[in-house]
N, C-alpha and C positions, 0 to 999 in steps of 0.2 A: 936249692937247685940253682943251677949258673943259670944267668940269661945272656940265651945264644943271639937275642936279637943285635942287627947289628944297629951300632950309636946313629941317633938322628933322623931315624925310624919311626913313623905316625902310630901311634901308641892307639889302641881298639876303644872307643868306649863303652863299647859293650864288657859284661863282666863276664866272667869263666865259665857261669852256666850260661851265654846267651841271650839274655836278658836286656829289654833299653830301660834307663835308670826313669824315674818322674820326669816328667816338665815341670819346669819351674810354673809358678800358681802363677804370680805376675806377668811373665811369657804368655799365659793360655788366656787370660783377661785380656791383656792387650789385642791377643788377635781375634777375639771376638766382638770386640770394638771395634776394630779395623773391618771385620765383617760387616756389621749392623751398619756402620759409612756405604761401605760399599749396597748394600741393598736400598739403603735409604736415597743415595744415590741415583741408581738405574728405577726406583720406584716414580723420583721427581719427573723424570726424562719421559716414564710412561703413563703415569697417571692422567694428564693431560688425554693421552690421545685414548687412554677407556675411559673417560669422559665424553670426549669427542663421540665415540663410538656407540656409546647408548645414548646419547642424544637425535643423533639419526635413525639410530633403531629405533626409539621412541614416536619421531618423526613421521619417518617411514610407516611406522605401522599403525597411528593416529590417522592420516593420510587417507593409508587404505581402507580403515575401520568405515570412515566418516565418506570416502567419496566414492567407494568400490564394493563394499560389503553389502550383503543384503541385509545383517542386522541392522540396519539404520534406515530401512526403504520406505517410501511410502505406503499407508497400509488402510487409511483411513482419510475422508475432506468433510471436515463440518464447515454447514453453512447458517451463515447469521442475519437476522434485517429483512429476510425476504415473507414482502406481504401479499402484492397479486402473485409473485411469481410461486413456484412448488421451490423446493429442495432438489429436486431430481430436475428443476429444467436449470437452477445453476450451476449445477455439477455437468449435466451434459456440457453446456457452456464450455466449462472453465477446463473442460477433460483435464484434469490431474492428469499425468501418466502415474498409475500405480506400482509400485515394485520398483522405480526407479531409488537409488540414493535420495532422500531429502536435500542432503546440500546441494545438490546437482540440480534436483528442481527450478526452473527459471517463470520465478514468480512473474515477473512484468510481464510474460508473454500469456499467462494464465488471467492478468487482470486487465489486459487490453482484451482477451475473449469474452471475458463477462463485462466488459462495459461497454461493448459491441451491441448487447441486449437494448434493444430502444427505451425501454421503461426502468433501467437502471444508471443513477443521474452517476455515482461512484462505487468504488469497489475499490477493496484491503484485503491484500491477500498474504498469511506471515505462514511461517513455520512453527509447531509446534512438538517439539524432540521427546519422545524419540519418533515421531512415526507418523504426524498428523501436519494435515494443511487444512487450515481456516481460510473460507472465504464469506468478507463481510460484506453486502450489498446498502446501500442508501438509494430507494427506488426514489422515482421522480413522484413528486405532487400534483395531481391536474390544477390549475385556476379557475379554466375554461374549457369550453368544448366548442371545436371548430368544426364547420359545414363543409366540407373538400369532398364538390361534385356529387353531393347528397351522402355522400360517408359520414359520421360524426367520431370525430378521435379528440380525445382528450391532450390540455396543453399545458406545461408548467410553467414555472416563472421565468424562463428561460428562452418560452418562445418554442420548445422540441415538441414536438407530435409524438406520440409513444403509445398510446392504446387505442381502440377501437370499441363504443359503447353502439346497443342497436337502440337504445333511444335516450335522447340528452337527456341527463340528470337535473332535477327540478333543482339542487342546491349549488347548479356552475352557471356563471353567465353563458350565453351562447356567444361565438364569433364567426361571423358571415364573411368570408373571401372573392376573390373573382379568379379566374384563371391566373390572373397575370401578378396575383399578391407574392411578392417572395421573402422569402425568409428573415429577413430584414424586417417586413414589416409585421407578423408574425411576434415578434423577440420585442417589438415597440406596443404592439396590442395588449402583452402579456403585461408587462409595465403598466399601461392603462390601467386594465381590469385589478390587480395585486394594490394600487391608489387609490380604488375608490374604498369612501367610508361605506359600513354597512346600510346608513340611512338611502345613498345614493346609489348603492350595489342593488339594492331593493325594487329600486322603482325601475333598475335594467333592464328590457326584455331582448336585443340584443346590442353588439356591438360591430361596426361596419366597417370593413380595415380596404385601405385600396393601396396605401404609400405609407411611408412610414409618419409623415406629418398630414397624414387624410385620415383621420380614423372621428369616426361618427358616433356618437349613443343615439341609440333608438327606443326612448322613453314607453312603457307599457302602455302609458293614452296614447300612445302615435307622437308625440312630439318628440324634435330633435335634437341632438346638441354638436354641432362641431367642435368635435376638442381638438383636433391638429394633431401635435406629437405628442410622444408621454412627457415631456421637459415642464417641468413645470404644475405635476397635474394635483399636485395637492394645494394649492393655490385655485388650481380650477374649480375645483372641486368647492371649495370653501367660498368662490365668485358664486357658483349654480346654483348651489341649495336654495340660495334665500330672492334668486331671483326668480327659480321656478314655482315661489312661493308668491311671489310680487305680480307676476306678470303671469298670469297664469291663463290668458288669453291669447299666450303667442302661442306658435306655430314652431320656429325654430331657432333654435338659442348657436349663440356663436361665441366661445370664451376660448379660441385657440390664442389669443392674446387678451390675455385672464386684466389685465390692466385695462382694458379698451371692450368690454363685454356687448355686445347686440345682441337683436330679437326683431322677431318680424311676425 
């Protein structure tokens, strides 16, 4: 058959039934490389920020887990150390708030209320995850038991007043005050009394405080000893012994300058 087409005419590639011929293999490789670029590409540019994005989510939701959720609340406060006191009067104290978050809990102000208590000398207060607050008490020690206007309350070595006995305990010195003793001298008695050896604790029957460098023993035979202040008092102590052995006809001894001892 002639061909009617006219010359210089774009020739079909399709064939007579309509058909597109293969793609070249090498062709369909290449552009599937050119793809894999291309993804690898826009994957670099995103990757970062879905990184970013579950980091905050992460965040975020640690966040709220740990400072807002009630799976993490207070639920329980063990208490530690406590000897006169009960269990239930350091928790009154310390009121946990219960069902609050744990991290939220603000310890310092829990351990400034239980050391508010006068017969508790420290207190630690931590967290224990998921659910619990510890609080550890170290109660005060007596040395002594002070006379205040016929009351008798017990004294540490600190010189603090903290409990209240109805009759002095035969195993604490006594310490006699006057209205006008202050705390000062108190805190220098305790001193005194925590210095003496048990030979010389022994023969105590009280101790007389009026200043901080006026403080008296008042030997069980009635005689006396001026010790002045606690400065020094294991020195005094070591002057006394062997002079209340020597002179055992005085009346009242004076080592508040342990170097320079009298008696009368």
């Amino acid at each position: 058959m002639r061909d009617t087409r006219p010359r210089g005419s774009a020739v079909d590639d399709t064939t007579s039934t309509g058909t597109t011929p293969p793609l070249d293999p090498a062709a369909e490789r290449s552009r599937k490389r050119f793809a894999r670029r291309q993804w690898a590409r826009r994957w670099l540019a995103w990757r970062y920020v879905v990184a970013v994005a579950l980091v905050l989510v992460l965040v975020v939701g640690g966040l709220w887990l740990v400072l807002f959720s009630s799976a993490l609340a207070v639920e329980q406060v063990q208490v530690q150390g406590e000897q006169t006191l009960t269990e239930d009067e350091v928790r009154a104290a310390a009121a946990v708030p219960l069902g609050e978050p744990l991290a939220r809990v603000d310890l310092t102000a829990i351990r400034a209320r239980v050391q508010a208590l006068a017969v508790v000398r420290s207190a630690t207060v931590t967290r224990h995850w998921p659910d619990g607050v510890t609080v550890a008490v170290v109660e005060r020690t007596p040395v002594a038991v002070v006379d205040v206007s016929g009351q008798v309350r017990g004294m540490d070595a600190d010189g603090v007043l903290f409990r209240d006995y109805q009759q002095p305990p035969a195993d604490l010195p006594l310490v006699e005050t006057s209205s006008d003793t202050r705390a000062d001298a108190l805190r220098e008695a305790a001193e005194v009394v925590t210095a003496l050896p048990d030979d010389l604790a022994a023969r105590v029957d009280h101790v007389d405080v009026v200043t901080v460098d006026q403080i008296t023993l008042v030997l069980r035979d009635g005689r006396t000893v001026e010790w002045g202040s606690a400065e020094q008092s294991d020195l005094k102590a070591e002057v006394l012994v062997p002079l209340l052995e020597r002179e055992r006809r005085a009346e009242r001894y004076d080592v508040s300058v342990p170097g320079l001892p009298t008696f009368e």
